[in-house]
C-alpha positions as CSV (number, residue, x, y, z in Angstrom):
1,X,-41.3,-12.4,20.4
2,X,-44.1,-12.2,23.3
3,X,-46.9,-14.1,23.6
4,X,-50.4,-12.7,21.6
5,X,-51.7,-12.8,24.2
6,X,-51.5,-9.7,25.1
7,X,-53.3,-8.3,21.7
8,X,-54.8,-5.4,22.1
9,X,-58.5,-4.4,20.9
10,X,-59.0,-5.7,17.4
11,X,-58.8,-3.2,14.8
12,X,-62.4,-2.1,13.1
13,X,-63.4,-3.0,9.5
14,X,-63.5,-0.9,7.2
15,X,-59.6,0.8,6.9
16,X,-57.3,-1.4,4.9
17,X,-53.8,-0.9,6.4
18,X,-51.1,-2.1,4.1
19,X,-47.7,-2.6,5.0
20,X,-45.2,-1.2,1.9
21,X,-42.2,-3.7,2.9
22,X,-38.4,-4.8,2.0
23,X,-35.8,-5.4,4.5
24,X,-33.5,-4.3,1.7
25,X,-32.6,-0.7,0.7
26,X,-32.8,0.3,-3.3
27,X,-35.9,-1.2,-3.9
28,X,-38.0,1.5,-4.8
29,X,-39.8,1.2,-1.7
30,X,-40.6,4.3,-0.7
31,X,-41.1,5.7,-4.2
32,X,-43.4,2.8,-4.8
33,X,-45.4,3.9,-1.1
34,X,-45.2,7.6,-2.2
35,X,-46.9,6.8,-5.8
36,X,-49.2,4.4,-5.0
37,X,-50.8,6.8,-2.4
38,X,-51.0,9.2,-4.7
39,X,-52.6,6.9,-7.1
40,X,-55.3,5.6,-4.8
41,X,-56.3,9.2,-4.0
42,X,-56.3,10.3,-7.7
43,X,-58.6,7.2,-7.5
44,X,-61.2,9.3,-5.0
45,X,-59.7,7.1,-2.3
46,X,-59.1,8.8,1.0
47,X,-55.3,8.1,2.0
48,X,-53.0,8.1,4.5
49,X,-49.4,7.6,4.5
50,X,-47.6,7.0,7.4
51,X,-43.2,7.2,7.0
52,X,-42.0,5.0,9.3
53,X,-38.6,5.0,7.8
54,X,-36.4,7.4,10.1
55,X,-34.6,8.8,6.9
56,X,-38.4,10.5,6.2
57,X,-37.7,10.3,2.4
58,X,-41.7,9.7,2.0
59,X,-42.5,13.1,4.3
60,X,-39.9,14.7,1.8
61,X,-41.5,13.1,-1.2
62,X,-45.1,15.0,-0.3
63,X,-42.9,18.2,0.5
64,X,-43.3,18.5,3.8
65,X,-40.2,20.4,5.1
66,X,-38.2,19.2,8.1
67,X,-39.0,22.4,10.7
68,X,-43.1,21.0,9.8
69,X,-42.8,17.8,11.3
70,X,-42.3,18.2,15.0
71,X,-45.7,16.1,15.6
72,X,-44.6,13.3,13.7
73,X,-44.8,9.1,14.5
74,X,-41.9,9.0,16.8
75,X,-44.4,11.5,18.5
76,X,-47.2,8.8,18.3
77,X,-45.3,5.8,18.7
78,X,-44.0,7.3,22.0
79,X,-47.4,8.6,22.7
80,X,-46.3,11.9,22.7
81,X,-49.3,12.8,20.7
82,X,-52.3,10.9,19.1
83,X,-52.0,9.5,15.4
84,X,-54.6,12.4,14.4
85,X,-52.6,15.2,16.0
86,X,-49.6,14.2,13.7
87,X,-51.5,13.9,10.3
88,X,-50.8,16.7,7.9
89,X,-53.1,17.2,4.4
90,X,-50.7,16.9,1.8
91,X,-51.3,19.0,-1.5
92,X,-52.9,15.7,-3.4
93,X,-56.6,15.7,-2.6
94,X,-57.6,12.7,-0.7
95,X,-53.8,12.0,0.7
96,X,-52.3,12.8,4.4
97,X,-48.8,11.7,5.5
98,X,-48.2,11.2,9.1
99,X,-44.5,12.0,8.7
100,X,-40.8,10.7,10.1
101,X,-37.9,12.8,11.5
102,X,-34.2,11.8,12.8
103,X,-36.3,11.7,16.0
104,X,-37.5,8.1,14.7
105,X,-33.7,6.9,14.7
106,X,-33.9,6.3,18.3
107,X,-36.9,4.9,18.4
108,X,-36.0,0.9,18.5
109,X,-33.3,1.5,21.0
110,X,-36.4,3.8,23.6
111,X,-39.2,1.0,22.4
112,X,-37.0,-2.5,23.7
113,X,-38.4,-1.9,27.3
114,X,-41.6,-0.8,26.5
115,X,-44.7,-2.4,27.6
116,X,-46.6,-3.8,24.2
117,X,-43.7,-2.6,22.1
118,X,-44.6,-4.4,19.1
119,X,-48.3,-2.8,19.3
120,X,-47.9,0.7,19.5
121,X,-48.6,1.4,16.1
122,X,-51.7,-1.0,16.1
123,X,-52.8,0.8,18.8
124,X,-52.8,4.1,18.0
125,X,-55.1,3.5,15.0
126,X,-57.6,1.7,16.7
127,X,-58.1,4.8,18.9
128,X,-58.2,7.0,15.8
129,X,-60.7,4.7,14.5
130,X,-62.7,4.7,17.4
131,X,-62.6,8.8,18.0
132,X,-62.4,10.8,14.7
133,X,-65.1,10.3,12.2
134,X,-62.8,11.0,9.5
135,X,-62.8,7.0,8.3
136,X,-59.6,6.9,5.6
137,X,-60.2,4.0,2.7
138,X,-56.6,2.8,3.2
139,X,-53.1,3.6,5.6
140,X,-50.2,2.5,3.9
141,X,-47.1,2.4,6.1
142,X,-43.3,2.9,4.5
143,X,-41.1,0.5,6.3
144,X,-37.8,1.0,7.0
145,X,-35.0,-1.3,5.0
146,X,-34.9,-3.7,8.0
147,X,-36.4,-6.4,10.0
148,X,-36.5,-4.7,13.3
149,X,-39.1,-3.2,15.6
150,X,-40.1,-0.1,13.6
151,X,-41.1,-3.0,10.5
152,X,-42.7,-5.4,13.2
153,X,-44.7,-2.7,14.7
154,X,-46.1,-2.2,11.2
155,X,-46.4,-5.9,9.9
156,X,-48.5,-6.4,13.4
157,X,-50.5,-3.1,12.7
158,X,-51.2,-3.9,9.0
159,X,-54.3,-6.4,7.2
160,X,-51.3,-7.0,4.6
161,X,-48.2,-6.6,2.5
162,X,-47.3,-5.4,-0.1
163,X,-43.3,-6.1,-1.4
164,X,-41.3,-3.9,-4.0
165,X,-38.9,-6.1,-5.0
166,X,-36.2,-4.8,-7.5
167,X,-35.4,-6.4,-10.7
168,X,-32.2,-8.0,-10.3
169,X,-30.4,-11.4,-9.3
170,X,-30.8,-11.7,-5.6
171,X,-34.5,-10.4,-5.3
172,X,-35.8,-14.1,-4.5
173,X,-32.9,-14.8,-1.8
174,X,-34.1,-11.6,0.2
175,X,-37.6,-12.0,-0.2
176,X,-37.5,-15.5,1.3
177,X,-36.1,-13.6,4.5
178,X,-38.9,-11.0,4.7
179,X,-41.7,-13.9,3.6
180,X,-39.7,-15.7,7.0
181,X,-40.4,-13.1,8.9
182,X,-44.1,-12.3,8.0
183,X,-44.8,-15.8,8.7
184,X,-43.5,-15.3,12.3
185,X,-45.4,-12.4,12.5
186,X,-48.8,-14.4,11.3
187,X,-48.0,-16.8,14.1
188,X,-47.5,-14.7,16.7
189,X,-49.3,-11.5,16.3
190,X,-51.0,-11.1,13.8
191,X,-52.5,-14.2,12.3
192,X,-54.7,-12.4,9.2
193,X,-51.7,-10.9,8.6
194,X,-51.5,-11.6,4.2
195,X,-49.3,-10.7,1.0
196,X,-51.4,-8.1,-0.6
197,X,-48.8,-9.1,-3.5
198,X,-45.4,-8.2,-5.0
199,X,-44.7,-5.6,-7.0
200,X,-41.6,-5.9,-9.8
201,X,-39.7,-2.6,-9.4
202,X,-37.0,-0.9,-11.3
203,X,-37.2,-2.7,-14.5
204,X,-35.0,-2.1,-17.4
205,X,-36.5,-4.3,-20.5
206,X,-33.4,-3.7,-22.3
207,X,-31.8,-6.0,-19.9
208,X,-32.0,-9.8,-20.3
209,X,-31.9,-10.0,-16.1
210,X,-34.8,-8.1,-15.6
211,X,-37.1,-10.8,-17.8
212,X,-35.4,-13.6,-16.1
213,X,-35.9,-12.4,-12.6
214,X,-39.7,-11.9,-13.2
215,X,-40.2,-15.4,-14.5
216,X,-38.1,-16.6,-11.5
217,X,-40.8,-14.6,-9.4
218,X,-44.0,-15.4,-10.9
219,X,-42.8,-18.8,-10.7
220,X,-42.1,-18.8,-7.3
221,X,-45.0,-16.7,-6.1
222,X,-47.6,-17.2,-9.0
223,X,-50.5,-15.0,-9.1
224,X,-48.8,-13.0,-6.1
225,X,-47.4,-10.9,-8.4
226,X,-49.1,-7.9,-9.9
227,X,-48.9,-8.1,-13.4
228,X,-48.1,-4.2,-13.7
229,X,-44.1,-3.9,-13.5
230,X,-42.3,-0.4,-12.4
231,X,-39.9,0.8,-14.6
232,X,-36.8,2.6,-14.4
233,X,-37.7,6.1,-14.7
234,X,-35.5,9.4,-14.8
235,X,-39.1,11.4,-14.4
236,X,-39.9,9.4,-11.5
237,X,-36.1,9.6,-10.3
238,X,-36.4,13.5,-10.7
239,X,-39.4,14.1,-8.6
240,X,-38.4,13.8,-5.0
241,X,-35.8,16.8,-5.6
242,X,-39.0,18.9,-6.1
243,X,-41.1,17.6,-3.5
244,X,-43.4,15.8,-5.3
245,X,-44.6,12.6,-6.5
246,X,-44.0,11.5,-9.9
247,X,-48.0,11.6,-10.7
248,X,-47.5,15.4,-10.3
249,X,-44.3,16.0,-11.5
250,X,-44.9,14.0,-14.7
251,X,-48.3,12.4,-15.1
252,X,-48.0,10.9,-18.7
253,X,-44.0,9.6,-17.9
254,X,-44.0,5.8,-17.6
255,X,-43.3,5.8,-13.9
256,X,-46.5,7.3,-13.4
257,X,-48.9,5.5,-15.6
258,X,-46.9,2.1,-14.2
259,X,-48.2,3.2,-10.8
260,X,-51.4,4.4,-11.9
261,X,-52.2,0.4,-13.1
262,X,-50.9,-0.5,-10.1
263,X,-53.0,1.4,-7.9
264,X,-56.0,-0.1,-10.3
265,X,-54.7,-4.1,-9.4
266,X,-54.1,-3.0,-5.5
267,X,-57.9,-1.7,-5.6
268,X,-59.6,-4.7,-7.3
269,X,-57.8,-7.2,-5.1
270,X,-59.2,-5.2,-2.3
271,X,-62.4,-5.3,-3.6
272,X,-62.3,-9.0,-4.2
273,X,-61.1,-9.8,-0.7
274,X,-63.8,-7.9,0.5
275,X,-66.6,-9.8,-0.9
């Protein structure tokens, strides 16, 4: 890791970037990025959702096909384009995606050498800050499923975290790795860098584990963790395969309403940080 000193301009207030993070695949990540979005929007937010996973299952989420995505945030991150050349409206009100193609894949390989690597992102939406009067309420950024320089570019770019962590018996052992890692990043980088929270994902209450595992958490983490819990959901599964989120697909399924309280806890901690 390079020295901070070479931080570039501060970011403005006003945007809250959030960082939707898990160096472990399954976790209902991106389904938890797609949905909360979503959410905030439906809450007369204004949104925008950046995929920085190179498998671009968040740009495929918000139906954006793959021939629409030739501006995308390899494009940005290689400064190919500006961030508000690649943002495309999505059909929620409220919500853009800035979205990911195969193009990303080579990304960490192209950025090693690169002057600033671990800033590009952070840079690129300071100068949309500072150029487009379209202000969004909050960015949210889906990481990949690993620690590397796609996920520190967004940890150093983002005011906070927030962790989907699945309901099952090694959630706590590869949380400590990404709570490692954020620390670094705090250190280093990024030192307002915080844990918006963690969200319990993929929860099956017929299943003694899943209980256990929570309790494990909230003792571990305390009042960290959001007290709305994501179930498993076949609605929610479904949705994707139709190109939309699970709020649209199936508003009154329990997916949905789970990230709909979700979106309600996110908002209020905002708004008591903010004070």
């Amino acid at each position: 890791m390079n020295d901070k000193s070479e931080e570039p301009t501060q970011k403005k207030a006003g945007t809250r970037v959030l960082a939707v993070a898990n160096q472990k695949g399954g976790v209902g990540k991106t389904t938890t990025a797609v949905n909360l979005a979503t959410a905030m929007a439906a809450c007369d937010m204004k949104v925008l959702l950046i995929d920085l996973d190179p498998q671009g299952n968040a740009s495929t989420g918000l139906g954006i096909p793959r021939d629409a995505r030739e501006l995308d945030i390899y494009a940005v991150l290689s400064g190919e384009c500006s961030l508000s050349a690649a943002i495309t409206p999505c059909a929620v009100p409220g919500l853009a995606i800035v979205s990911s193609s195969e193009n990303l894949s080579g990304a960490e390989l192209e950025l090693v050498s690169a002057e600033k690597r671990e800033y590009r992102l952070r840079e690129a939406l300071v100068r949309h800050a500072e150029t487009e009067r379209e202000i969004f309420d909050f960015v949210l950024i889906d990481c990949p499923p690993s620690l590397g320089l796609l996920t520190l570019n967004s940890l150093v770019a983002s005011d906070a975290v927030l962790v989907p962590l699945q309901c099952e018996f090694y959630a706590l052992e590869g949380l400590s790795m990404l709570l490692n890692t954020i620390e670094r990043v705090r250190r280093v980088f990024n030192p307002s860098l915080e844990i918006q929270g963690v969200v319990l994902t993929m929860a099956d209450q017929r299943n003694n584990l899943t209980e256990q595992v929570a309790a494990d958490v909230r003792e571990h983490l305390g009042e960290k963790v959001y007290e709305t819990v994501i179930p498993r959901n076949v609605r929610v599964s479904e949705a994707p395969s139709h190109g939309l989120p699970a709020l649209v697909y199936d508003l009154r399924c329990a997916g949905s309403q789970a990230y709909i309280h979700l979106a309600g806890e996110v908002i209020r901690r905002e708004r008591s940080i903010a004070k």
